[in-house]
N, C-alpha and C positions, 0 to 999 in steps of 0.2 A: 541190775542196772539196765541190763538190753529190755526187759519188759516195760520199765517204767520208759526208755527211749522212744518204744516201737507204739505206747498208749498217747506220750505226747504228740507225736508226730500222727499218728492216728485222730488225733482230738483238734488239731491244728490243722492239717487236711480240711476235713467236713467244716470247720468255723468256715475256714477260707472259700471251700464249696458253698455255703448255704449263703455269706455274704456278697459272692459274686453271684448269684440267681437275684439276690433282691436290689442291686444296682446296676450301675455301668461300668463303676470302677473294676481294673483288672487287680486280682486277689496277689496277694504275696504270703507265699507260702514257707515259715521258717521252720528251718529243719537243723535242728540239736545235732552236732556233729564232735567227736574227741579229734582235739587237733595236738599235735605233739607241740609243746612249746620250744622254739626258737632261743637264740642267743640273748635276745631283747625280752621273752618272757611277756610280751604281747601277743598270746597265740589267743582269736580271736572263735569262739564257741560255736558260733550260726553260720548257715548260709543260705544266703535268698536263692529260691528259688523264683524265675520271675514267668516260668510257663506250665504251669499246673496242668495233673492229667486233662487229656483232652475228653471229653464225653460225648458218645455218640447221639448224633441226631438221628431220628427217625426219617427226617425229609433225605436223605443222604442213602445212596447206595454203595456198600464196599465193599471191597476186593480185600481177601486176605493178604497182608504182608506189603499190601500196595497202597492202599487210603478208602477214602469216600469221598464221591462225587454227588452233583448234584447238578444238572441241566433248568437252567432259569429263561423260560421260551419266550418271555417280555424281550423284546427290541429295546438296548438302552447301548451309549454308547462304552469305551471302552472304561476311560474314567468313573462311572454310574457302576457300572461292572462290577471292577476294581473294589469302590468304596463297598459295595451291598454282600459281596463274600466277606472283606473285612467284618462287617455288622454281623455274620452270621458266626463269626468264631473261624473263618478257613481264609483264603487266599483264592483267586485265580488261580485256575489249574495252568501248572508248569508239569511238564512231560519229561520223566526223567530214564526212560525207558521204553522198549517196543510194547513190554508188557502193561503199564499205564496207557498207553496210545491206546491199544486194545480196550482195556478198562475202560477210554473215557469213549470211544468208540461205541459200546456195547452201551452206557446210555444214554448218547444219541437216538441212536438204532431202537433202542425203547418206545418213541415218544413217535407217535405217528398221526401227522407227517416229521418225519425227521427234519432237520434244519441242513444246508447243504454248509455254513459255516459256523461256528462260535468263537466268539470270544477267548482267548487263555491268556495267560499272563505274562507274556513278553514283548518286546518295542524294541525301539532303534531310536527313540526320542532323544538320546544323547548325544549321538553320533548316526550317519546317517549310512545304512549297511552295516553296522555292530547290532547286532542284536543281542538283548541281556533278558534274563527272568528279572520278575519283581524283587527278585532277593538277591539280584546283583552278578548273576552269576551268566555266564556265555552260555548256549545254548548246548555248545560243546561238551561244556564242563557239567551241563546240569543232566547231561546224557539222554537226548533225544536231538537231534537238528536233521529231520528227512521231510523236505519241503515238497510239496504238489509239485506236479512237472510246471514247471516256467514260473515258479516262486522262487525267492523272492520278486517280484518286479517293481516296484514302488510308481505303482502307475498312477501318470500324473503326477509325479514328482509327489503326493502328498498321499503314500500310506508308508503308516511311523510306529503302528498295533500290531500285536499278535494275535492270528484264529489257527483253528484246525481246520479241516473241511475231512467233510463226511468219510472220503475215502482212506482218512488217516494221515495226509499229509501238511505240514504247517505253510500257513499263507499270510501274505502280508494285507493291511486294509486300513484302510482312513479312522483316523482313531473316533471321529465325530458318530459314522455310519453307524446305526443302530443294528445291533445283530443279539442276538441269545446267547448265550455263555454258561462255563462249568466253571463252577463254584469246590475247591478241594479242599476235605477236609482231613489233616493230615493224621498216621496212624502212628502214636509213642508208643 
């Protein structure tokens, strides 16, 4: 039984892979699973998977244990940002650690001239001094919030984006202002 599980699920896999390479549509992956049946005897066999392994890109530099990055040197705003790592399969980098900071630092520092800010993936667009990641979480909770000296400052009342700057500290910045941004691509 576990052979013929481990061929289905194997076989199911690569459909789903080979399907999502020749569209847009995101693949759903089912996986054959023994469930004990219940008092109701509706014990129901599958379960969707709805985030299939992740596969590495070439354009992407990573870190063991931590992800892949990728530095996009185009000036676009934060939204344009945003939407263009989506398109790639990753998210706006969210800093969830000193050791990520590092990470995303080192390919900065790559790219010469290095950029003095980028783009990553948090705001205060909700609330004004709450700052959240793209995935909703406090900056706290996502385990990084070490701001440049005199960050946040929402100068001019109107910066509502998150960047890093060069020396590793997060900064606030007018979400319109075109800046370069890292693109993370996360490690399952």
């Amino acid at each position: 039984m576990s052979v013929g599980f481990i061929a289905i699920q194997t076989l199911l896999y690569f459909v789903s892979y080979t399907m999502e390479e020749k569209s847009s549509a995101k693949s759903v992956v089912l996986v054959f699973a023994r469930t004990a049946n219940g008092t109701t005897g509706n014990a129901d066999p599958t379960c969707l998977l709805r985030n299939p392994p992740v596969v590495r890109r070439d354009d992407y530099t990573y870190f063991p244990g931590i992800g892949g990055y990728k530095l996009h040197s185009q000036r676009v705003s934060w939204n344009q940002a945003r939407i263009t790592c989506e398109e790639e399969g990753g998210h706006l980098a969210i800093i969830n650690s000193l050791a990520e900071r590092d990470a995303v630092v080192t390919v900065l520092k790559a790219i010469n001239p290095n950029p003095a800010y980028v783009s990553l993936g948090f705001h205060d667009l909700y609330q004004e001094g709450h700052y959240v990641t793209i995935h909703e979480q406090t900056l706290t909770r996502a385990g990084f919030n070490q701001w440049a000296r005199g960050e946040p400052n929402n100068f001019w009342f109107s910066e509502n984006c998150g960047s890093l700057h060069s020396s590793g500290g997060l900064n606030d910045h007018r979400c319109r202002k075109p800046l370069p941004f890292v693109c993370e691509h996360p490690i399952h």
